[in-house]
Structures are given as C-alpha cells and as structure tokens.
C-alpha positions as CSV (number, residue, x, y, z in Angstrom):
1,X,63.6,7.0,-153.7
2,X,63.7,6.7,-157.5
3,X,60.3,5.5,-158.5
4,X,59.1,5.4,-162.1
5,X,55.7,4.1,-163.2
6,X,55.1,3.8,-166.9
7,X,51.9,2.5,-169.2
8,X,52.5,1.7,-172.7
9,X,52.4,-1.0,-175.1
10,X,55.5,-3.0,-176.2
11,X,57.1,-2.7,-179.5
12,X,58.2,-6.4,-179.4
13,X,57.6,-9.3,-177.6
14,X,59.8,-10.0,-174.6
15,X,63.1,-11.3,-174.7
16,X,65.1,-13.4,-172.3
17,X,68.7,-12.4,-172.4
18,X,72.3,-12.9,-170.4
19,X,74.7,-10.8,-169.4
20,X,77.6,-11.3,-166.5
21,X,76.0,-14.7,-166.1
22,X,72.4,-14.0,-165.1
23,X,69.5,-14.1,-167.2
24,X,66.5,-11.1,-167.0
25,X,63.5,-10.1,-169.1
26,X,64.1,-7.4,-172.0
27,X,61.3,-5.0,-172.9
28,X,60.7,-2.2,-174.9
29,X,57.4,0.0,-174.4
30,X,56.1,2.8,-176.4
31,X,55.3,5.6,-174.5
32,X,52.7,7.8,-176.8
33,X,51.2,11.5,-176.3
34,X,49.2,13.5,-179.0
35,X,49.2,16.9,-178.4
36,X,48.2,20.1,-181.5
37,X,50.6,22.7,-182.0
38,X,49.9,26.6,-181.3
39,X,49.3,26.7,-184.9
40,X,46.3,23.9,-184.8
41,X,48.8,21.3,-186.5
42,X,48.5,17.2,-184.2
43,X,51.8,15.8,-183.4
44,X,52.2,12.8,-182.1
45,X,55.3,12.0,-180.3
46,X,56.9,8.6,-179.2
47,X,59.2,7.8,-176.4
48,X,60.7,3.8,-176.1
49,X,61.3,3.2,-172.4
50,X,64.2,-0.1,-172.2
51,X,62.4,-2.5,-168.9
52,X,64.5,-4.8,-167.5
53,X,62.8,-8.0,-165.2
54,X,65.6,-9.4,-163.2
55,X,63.5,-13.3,-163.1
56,X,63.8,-14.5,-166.2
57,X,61.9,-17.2,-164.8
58,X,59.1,-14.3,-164.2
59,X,55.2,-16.1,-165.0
60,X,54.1,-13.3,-166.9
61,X,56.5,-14.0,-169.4
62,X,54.4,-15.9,-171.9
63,X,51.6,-12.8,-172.1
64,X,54.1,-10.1,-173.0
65,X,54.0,-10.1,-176.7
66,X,54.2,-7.0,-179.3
67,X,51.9,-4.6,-178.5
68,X,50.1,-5.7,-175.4
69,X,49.8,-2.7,-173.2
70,X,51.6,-3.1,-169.7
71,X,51.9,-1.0,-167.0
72,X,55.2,-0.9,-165.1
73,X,56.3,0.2,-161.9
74,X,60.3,0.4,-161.2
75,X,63.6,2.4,-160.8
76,X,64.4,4.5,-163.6
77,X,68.1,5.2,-164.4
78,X,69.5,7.2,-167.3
79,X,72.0,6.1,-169.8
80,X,73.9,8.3,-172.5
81,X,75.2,6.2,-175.9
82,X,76.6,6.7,-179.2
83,X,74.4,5.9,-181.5
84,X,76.0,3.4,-184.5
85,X,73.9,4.9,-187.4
86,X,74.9,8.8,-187.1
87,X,77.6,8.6,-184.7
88,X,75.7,11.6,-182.1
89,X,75.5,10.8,-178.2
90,X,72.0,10.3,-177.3
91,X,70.1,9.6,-173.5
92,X,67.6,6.6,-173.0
93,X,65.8,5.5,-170.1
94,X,66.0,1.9,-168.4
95,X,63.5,0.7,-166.0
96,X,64.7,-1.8,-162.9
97,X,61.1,-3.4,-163.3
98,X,59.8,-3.9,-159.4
99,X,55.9,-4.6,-160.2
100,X,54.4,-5.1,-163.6
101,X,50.6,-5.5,-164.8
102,X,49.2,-6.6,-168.0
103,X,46.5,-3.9,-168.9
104,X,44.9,-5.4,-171.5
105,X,43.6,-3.8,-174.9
106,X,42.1,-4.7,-178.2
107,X,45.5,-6.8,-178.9
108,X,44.6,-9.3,-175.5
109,X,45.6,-12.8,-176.4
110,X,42.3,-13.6,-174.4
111,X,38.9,-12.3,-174.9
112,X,36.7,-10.7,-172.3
113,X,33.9,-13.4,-172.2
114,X,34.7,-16.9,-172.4
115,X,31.9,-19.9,-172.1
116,X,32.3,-23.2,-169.9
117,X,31.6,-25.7,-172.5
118,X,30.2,-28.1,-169.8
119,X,27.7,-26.1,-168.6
120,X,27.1,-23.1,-171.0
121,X,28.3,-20.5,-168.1
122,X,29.6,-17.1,-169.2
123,X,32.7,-16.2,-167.6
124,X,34.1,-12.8,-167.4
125,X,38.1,-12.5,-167.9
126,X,39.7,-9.5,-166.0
127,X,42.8,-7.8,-167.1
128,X,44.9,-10.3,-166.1
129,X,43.5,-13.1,-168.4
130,X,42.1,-13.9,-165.2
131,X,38.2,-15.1,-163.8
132,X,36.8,-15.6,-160.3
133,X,34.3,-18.5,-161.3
134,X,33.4,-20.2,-157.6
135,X,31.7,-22.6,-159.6
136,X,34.9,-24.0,-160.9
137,X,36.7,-25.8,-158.8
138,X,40.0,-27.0,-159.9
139,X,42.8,-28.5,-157.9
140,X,46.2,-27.6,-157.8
141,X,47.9,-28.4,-161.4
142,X,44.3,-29.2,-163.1
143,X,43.3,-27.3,-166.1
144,X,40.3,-27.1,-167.9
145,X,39.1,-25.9,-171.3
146,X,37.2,-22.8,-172.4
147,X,35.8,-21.5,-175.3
148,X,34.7,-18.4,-176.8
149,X,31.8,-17.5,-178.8
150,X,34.4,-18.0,-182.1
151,X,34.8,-21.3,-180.9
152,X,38.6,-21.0,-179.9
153,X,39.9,-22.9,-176.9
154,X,41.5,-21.5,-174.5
155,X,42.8,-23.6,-170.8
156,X,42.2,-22.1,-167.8
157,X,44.5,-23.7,-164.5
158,X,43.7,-23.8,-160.8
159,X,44.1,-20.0,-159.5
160,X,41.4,-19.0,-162.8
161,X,44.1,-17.6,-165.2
162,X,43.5,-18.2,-168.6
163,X,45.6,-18.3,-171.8
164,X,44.8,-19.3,-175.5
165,X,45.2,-23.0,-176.2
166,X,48.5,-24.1,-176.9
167,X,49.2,-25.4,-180.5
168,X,49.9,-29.2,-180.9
169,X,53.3,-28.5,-181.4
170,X,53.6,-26.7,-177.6
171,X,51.5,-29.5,-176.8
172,X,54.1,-29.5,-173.9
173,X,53.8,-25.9,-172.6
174,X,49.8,-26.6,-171.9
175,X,50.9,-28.1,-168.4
176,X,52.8,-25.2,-167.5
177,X,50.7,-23.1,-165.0
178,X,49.8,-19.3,-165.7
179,X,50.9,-16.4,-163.5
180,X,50.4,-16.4,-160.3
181,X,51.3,-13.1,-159.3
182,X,52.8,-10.5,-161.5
183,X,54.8,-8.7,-159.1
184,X,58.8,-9.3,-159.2
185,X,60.3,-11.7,-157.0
C-alpha cells in the first residue's frame, strides 16, 4: 500500500477545478526543513507537494486558505513534466487526499478562546475551529454568535464548529453548516 502523510502549510487557498467532467479540490502545501551545512552555513529548503480532494463538495473547503497548516494523509504518485520556463524535465509529487486535518497556527481564521456573549462563558476552540460546550445546546441547523475578546463575531452551528462571521455581502453563506467531518468521502 502507497501511503503518504504530509504536514505543511498551503501556498494558496484552495481551488475547485474540472477535469474529464468531475470536479475535485486543488492544493498546494509547502513542505519546509532547515538544516546547517557541514560548514555551519542554515539552509532552508522547500518542497510543494500538488493534493488533490476528489469531493469538491468536501466541508472543509471554506477553512483551507493561504497558509493554514494542514496535515494530509493519501496516495502519493509521481509525475515527470517539462517545465514551460526552461524547457528541462522535472518530477513532482501528487497526493490522492484520503483524510485531511486542519492543524491550526498563528494564521487560524479562528482564535483559541472565544466568549458566549449571553452568558460571559469562555470557550475553548480546538484545532478544528471546533468547541465541546455542553452548555450550548443547539439544534440541528441553529447557529449562534460568538465573540472574542477583540470583539469580532464569529457563528458557531449545531455539532460546535466555528467560523468567522460572514460579511454582509455572504450574508447567504452564514446558513451553510461547518464541517462535519474532515475525512474524504
């Protein structure tokens, strides 16, 4: 079995493409390593790993954005090109994304804490923009507003995941629920 599990951040946000018909997820992460040199001289080398999400209609769509740091687990395969600027053959790798998690970092789209404006509760987000507050009690396609100490509002839906507020322009994408799950379907 070809299994390749990969943590980086993405160099762009997500992008929902086509091709033979079907429509899939696009990434690009940024696999980093520092190392020093026998000679004492820091290097710092990048590799871009291609991910491809076969659900376009995948729920963690909305939270992969430039530079959030995701860890993914899929097939790797290997594919030789010719690159159009110097004309050389070159080898990249493309990973058939199976399970994907959003590992958060000082680029999160969410903070850590967030308060309940209603009753002045602290909740604590997880890496999946996520809290496990029993004291909020939510049914199915409810939502309800948060705030952190800044005084940005974020809206949190029924299974506790939580994403900045939409602006009145996506006024319409504020009823559309959060992930779920983030394992491929």
């Amino acid at each position: 079995m070809n299994l390749s599990f990969v943590i980086g951040n993405l160099g762009a946000d997500a992008e929902v493409k086509t091709a033979n018909g079907k429509s899939f997820i696009s990434l690009s992460i940024a696999d980093s390593r520092k190392y020093t040199t026998q000679d004492g001289k820091e290097m710092s080398e990048i590799n871009w790993i291609d991910a491809i999400i076969s659900n376009a209609d995948h729920p963690v769509l909305p939270y992969l954005k430039q530079g959030v740091k995701v860890c993914v687990i899929g097939n790797a395969s290997l594919r030789v090109y010719s690159s159009k600027k110097d004309r050389m053959m070159k080898a990249g790798l493309t990973i058939h994304v199976l399970s994907i998690e959003l590992c958060g970092g000082s680029s999160d789209a969410v903070p850590r804490q967030l308060i309940d404006p209603e009753t002045g509760k602290i909740l604590q987000m997880l890496k999946f923009f996520w809290t496990s507050s029993e004291d909020i009690k939510l049914k199915k396609g409810q939502t309800k507003m948060l705030t952190d100490v800044k005084g940005n509002e974020f809206v949190m839906d029924s299974n506790g995941f939580v994403i900045p507020k939409p602006s009145e322009a996506n006024s319409s994408d504020a009823n559309s629920e959060a992930p779920t799950s983030t394992n491929e379907k």
